[in-house]
MISE-316568 format. One record per residue (C-alpha): residue in one letter; residue number from 1; x, y, z. Coordinates in steps of 0.001 Angstrom, whole numbers, plus 500000, padded with zeros to 6 digits. Last residue first. Layout:
% MISE-316568
+--------+-----+--------+--------+--------+
| residu | num |      x |      y |      z |
+--------+-----+--------+--------+--------+
|      A | NUM |      X |      Y |      Z |
...
+--------+-----+--------+--------+--------+
//
This chain:
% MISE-316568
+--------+-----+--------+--------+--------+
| residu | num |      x |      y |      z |
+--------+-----+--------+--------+--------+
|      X |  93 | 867775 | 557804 | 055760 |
|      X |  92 | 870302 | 560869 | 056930 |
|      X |  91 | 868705 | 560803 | 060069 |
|      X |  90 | 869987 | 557245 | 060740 |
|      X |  89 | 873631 | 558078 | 059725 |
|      X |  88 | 873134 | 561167 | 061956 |
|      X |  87 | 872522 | 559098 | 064790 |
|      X |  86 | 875601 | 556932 | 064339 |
|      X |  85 | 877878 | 559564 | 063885 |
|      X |  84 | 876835 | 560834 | 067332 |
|      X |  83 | 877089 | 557395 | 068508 |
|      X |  82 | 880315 | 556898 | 067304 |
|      X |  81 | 881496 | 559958 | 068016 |
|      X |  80 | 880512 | 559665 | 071873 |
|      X |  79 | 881749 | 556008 | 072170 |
|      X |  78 | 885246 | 557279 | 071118 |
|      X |  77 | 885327 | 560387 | 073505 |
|      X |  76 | 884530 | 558008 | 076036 |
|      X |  75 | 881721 | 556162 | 077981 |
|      X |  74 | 881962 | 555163 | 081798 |
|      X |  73 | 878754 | 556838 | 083008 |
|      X |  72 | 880744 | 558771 | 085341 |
|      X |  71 | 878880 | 562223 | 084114 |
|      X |  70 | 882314 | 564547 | 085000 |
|      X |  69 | 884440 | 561897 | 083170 |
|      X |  68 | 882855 | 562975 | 080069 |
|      X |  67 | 882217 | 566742 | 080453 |
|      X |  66 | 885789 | 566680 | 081102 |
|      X |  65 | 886339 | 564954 | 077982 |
|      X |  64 | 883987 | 566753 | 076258 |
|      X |  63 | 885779 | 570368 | 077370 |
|      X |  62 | 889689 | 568984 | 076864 |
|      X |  61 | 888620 | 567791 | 073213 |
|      X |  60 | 886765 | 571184 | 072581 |
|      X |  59 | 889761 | 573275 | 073867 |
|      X |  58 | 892356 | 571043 | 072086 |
|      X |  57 | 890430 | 571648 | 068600 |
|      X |  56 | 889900 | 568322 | 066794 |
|      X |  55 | 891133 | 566761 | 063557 |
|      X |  54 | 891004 | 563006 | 063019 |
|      X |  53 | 892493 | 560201 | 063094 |
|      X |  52 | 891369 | 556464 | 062598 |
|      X |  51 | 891360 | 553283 | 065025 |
|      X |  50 | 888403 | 550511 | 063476 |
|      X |  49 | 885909 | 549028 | 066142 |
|      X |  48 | 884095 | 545896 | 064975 |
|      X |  47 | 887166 | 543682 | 065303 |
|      X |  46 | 887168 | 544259 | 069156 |
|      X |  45 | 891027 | 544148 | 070148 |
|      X |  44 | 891885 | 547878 | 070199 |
|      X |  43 | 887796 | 548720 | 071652 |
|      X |  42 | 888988 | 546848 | 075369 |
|      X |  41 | 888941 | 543226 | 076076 |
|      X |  40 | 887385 | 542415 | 079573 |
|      X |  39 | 890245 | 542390 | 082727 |
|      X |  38 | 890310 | 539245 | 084249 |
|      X |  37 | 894132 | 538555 | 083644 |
|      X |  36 | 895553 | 535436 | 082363 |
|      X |  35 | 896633 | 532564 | 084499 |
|      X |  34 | 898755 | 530122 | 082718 |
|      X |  33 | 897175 | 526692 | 082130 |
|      X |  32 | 898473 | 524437 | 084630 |
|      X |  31 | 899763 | 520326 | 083337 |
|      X |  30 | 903446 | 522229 | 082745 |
|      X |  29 | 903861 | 522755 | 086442 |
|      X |  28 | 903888 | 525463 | 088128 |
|      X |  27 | 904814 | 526071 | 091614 |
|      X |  26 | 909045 | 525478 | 090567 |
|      X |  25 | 908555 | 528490 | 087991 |
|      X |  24 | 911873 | 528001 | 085947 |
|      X |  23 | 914554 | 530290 | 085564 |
|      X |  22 | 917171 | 528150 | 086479 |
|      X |  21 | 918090 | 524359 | 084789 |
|      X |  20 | 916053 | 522925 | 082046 |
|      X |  19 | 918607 | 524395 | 079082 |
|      X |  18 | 917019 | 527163 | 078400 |
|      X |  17 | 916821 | 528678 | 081811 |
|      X |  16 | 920831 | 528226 | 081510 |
|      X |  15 | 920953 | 530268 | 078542 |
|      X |  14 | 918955 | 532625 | 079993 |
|      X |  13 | 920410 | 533312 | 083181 |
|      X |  12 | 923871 | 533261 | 081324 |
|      X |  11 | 922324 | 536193 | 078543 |
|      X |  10 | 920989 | 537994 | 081982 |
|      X |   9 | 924652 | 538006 | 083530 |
|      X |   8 | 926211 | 539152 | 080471 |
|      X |   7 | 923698 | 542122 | 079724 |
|      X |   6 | 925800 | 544388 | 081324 |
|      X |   5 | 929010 | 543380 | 079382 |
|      X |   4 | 931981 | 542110 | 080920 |
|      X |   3 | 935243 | 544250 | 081055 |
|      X |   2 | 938109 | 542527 | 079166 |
|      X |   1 | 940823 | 540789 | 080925 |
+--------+-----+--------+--------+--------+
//
């Protein structure tokens, strides 16, 4: 008899949750929204935020970011650029 796979027993559970039988929450029903968490939406899902990649020394990174966490005042090394850039945008005129 060949040996069983490792994933047989989870393709079985699966199958079977398909089919109406195990694998289904018995508290909720279908009529309950799912609970999602409480935690607010970070930069990655705000529209207005864009990821790009720069160049930084390691010894200036590690110093602001200790500087950073050392204030408490809950910004990051992202919030600093941008206001930094921000500032000299309104400098510039």
């Amino acid at each position: 008899m060949p040996e069983e796979s490792k994933f047989a027993g989870t393709l079985k559970r699966l199958r079977r949750a398909s089919e109406g039988g195990e694998g289904e929450n018995p508290t909720q029903t279908p009529d309950q929204p799912r609970q999602t968490s409480q935690r607010p939406s970070g930069k990655r899902s705000d529209p207005a935020w864009s990821p790009i990649t720069i160049l930084m020394r390691k010894s200036v990174k590690r110093a602001v970011r200790r500087r950073l966490e050392d204030e408490e005042q809950g910004r990051d090394l992202s919030t600093l650029i941008d206001n930094l850039l921000s500032d000299w945008l309104s400098r510039q005129g």
